[in-house]
C-alpha positions as CSV (number, residue, x, y, z in Angstrom):
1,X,-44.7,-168.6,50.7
2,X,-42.1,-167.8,48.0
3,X,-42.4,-164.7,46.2
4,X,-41.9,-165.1,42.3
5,X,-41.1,-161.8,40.3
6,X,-39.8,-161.2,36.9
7,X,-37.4,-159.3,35.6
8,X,-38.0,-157.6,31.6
9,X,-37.6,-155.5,29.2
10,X,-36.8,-154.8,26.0
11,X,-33.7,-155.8,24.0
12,X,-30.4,-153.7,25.2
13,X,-32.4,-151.6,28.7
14,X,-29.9,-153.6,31.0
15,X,-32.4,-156.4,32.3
16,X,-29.2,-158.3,33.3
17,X,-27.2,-155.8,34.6
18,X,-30.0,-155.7,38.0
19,X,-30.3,-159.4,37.6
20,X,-26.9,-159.3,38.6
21,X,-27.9,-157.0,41.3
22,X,-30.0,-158.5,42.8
23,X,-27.9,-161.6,42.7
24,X,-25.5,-159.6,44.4
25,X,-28.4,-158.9,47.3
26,X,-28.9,-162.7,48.1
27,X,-31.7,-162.8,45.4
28,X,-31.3,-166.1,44.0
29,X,-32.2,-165.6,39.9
30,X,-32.7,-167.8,36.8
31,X,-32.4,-166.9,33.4
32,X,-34.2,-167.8,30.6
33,X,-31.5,-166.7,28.2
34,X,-28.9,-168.8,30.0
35,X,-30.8,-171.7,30.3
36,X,-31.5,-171.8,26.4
37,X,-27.6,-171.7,25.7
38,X,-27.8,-174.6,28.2
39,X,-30.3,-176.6,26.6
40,X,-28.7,-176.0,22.8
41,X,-25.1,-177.2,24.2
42,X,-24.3,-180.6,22.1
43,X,-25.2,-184.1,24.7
44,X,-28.3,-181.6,26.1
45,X,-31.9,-182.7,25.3
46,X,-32.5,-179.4,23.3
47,X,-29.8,-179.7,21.3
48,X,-30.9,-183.5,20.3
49,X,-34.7,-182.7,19.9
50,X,-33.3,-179.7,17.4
51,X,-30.9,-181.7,15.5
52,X,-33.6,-184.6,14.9
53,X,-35.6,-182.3,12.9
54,X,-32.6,-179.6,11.5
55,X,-29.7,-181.9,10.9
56,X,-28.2,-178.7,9.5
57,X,-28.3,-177.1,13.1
58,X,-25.6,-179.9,13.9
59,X,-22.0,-178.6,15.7
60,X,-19.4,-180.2,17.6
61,X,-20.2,-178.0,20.8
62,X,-23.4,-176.3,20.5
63,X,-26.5,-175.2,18.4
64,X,-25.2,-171.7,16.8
65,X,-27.7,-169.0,17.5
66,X,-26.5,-167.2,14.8
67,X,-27.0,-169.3,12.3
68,X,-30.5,-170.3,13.5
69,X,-31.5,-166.7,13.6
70,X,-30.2,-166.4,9.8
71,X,-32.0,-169.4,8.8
72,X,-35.3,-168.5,10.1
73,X,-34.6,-164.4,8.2
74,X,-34.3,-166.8,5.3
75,X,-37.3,-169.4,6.1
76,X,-35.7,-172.1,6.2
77,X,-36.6,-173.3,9.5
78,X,-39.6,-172.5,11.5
79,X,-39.2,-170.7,15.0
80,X,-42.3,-172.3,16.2
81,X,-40.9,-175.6,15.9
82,X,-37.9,-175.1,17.6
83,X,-39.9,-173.3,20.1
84,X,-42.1,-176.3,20.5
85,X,-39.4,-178.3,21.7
86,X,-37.7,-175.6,23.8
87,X,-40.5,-174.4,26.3
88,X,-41.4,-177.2,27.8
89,X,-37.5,-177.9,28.6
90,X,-37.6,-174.3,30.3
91,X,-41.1,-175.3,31.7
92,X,-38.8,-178.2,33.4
93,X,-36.0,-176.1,34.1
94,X,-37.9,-173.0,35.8
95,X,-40.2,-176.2,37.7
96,X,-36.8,-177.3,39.7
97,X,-35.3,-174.1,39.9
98,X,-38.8,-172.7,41.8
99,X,-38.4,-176.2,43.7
100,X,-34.8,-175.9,44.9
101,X,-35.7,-172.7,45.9
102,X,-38.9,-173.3,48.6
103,X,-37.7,-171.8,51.3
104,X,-36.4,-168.3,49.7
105,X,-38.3,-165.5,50.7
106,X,-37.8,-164.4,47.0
107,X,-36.6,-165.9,44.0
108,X,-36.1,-163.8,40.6
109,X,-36.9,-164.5,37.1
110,X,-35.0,-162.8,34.1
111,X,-37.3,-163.2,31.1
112,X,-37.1,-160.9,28.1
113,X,-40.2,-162.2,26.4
114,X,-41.8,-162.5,29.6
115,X,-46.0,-161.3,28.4
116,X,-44.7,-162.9,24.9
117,X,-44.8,-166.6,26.7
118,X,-47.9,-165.5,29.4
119,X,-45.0,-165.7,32.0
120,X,-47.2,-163.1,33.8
121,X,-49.9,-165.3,34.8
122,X,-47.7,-167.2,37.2
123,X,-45.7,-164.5,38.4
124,X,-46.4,-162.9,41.6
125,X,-44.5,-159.4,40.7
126,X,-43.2,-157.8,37.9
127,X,-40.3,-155.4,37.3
128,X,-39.8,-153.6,34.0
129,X,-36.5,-152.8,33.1
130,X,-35.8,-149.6,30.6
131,X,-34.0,-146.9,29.2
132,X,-34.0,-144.2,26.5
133,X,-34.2,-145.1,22.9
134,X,-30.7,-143.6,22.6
135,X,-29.3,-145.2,25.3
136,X,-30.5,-149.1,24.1
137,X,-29.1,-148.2,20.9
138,X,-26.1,-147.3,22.4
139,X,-26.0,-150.3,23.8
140,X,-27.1,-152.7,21.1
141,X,-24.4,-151.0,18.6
142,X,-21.4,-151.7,21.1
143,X,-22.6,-155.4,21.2
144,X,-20.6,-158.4,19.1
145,X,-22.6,-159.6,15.7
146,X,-25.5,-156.6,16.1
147,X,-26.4,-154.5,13.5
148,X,-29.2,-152.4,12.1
149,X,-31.0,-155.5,10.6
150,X,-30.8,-157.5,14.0
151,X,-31.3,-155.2,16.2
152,X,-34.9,-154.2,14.0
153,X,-35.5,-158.0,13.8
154,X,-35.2,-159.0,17.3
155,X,-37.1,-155.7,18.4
156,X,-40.0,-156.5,16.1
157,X,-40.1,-160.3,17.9
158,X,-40.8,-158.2,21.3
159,X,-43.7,-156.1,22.9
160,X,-43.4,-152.8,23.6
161,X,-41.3,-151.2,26.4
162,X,-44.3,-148.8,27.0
163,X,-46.6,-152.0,27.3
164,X,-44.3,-153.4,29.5
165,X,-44.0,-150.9,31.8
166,X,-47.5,-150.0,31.6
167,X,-48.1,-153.6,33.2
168,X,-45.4,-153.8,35.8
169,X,-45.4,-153.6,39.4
170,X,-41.9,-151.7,39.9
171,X,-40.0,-149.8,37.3
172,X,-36.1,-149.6,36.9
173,X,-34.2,-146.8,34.8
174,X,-31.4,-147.8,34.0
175,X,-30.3,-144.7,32.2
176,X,-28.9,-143.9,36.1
177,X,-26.2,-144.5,37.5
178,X,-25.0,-147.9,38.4
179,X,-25.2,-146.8,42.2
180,X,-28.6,-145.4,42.3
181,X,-30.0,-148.6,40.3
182,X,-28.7,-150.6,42.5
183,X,-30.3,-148.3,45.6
184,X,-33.7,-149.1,43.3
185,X,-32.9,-152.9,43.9
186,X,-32.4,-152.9,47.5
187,X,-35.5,-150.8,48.1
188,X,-37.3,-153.0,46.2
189,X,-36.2,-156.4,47.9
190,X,-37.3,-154.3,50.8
191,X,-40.5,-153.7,50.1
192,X,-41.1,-157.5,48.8
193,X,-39.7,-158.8,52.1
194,X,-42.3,-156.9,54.3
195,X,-45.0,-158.3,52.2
């Protein structure tokens, strides 16, 4: 049997820095947040769904997340719309992904809102990604287009790091070292692998 596990954390605590990792271990891994960019690119069913009901939304290459996040600070679209027709594309998605991948031992899931969307009721472990508050900031700061409003906003849309952690099988601190996460990883994969 394949073992699923999750991969969270809050906003900026480097939940796809050990995705990577443990992509870099033979961990195969699939990411909500890439799959959503996939699904808003222009000729995807996401992107069409979305434009039938927010003609504004409409670009040459793909839905700007941006401007959707501006829109829905202003009310002028509803999130749970476009969330209505998003999840059960990445229902789909996840579905073939956890298909393709039968015969892995493991297979890796990196969700931020991961207890937001229940993803926790299907998965068979959970790993909580996190850091100090200085450190995310840190990070969040040195990022393209973030500031003190988005970075509040898109924490408020999220649970807790403490809840998260509080609920999670492993634990990863990624205020460490690169090496020494990645030592975190590999004794982790171990551990799953002797199950």
């Amino acid at each position: 049997m394949t073992i699923k596990i999750g991969i969270t954390g809050s906003i900026g605590m480097g939940k796809t820095t050990v995705s990577l990792m443990f992509k870099k271990n033979g961990i195969k891994v699939w990411n909500a947040d890439l799959e959503v960019h996939k699904l808003y690119e222009n000729g995807n069913e996401g992107y069409k769904n979305i434009i039938s009901i927010y003609p504004q939304l409409t670009n040459e290459m793909e839905i700007d997340r941006k401007k959707v996040s501006d829109l829905i600070k202003k009310k002028i679209i509803d999130l749970k719309k476009i969330e209505k027709i998003i999840h059960p594309l990445l229902k789909k998605s996840r579905s073939n992904f956890i298909k393709e991948n039968e015969k892995e031992r493991i297979i890796a899931f990196e969700i931020p809102l991961l207890y937001e969307t229940g993803a926790n009721k299907w998965l068979d472990y959970i790993i909580s990604v996190y850091c100090s508050k200085k450190t995310q900031m840190e990070r969040l700061y040195h990022r393209k287009n973030f500031n003190k409003d988005k970075i509040n906003y898109l924490l408020s849309k999220q649970i807790s790091i403490d809840h998260k952690n509080k609920n999670a099988n492993f634990l990863i601190n990624t205020d460490q070292k690169k090496i020494v996460v990645e030592k975190e990883v590999r004794k982790i994969i171990k551990i799953l692998e002797n199950k």
